[in-house]
C-alpha positions in Angstrom: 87.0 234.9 17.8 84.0 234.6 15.7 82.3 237.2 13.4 79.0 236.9 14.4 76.6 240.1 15.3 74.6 240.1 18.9 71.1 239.0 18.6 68.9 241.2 17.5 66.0 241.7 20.5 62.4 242.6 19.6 61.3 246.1 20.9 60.1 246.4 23.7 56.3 247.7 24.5 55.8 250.9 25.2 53.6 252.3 28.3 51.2 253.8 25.3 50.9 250.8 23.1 47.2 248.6 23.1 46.9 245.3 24.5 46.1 242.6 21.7 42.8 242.0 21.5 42.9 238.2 22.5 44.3 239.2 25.7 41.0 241.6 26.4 38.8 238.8 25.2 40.5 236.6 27.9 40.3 239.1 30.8 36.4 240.0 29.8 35.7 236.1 29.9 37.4 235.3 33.4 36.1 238.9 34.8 32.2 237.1 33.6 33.8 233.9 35.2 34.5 235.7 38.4 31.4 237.9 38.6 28.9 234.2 38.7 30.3 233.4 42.7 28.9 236.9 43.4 26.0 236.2 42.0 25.9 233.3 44.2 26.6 235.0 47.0 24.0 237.8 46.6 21.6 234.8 45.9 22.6 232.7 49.1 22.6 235.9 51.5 19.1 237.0 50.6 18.0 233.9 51.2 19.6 233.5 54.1 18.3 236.8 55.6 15.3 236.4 54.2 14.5 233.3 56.3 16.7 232.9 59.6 16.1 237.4 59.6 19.8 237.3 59.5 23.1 236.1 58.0 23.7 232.8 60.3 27.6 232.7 60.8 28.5 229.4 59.0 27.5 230.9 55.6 28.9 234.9 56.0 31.8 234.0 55.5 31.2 232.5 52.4 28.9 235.0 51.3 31.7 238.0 52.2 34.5 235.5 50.1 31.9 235.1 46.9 31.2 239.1 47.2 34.7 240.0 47.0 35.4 237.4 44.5 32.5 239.2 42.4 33.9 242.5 42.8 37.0 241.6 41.5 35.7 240.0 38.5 33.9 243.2 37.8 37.1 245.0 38.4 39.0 242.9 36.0 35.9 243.8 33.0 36.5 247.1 34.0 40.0 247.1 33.5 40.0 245.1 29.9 37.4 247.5 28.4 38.7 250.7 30.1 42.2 249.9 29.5 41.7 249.1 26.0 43.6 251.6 23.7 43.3 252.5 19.9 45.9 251.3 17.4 47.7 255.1 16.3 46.4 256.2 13.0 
């Protein structure tokens, strides 16, 4: 047999350790990305109400899909900046 030692593996994370910055960056960026079809939505659905006195039912569907859409981009800021833990000094 040969004399060779196992490969050494890298650590692996911790539950405690911070997220890299780049990857925060990224998740702030696509959470701004995601918020815009909410804004859309928002924009589309008071206009809509504002001149037929309601939501007609071709566009609520698409007004419900860009809200949620929006909320989950602002869940995804939420969870880059809150999640976001200092290195140990």
């Amino acid at each position: 047999m040969s004399d060779t030692p196992p490969p050494v593996l890298p650590p692996a994370p911790t539950p405690g350790q911070a997220r890299s910055g780049c990857l925060t960056a990224f998740m702030v960026i696509s959470g701004v990305i995601l918020l815009l079809p909410g804004l859309c939505a928002l924009l589309f659905g008071g206009i809509s109400i504002s001149e037929g006195g309601r939501i007609g039912s071709d566009i609520a569907p698409l007004v419900f899909l860009g809200l949620v859409v929006g909320i989950g981009g602002g869940a995804l800021i939420w969870a880059a900046i809150k999640g976001r833990k200092a290195p140990p000094v």
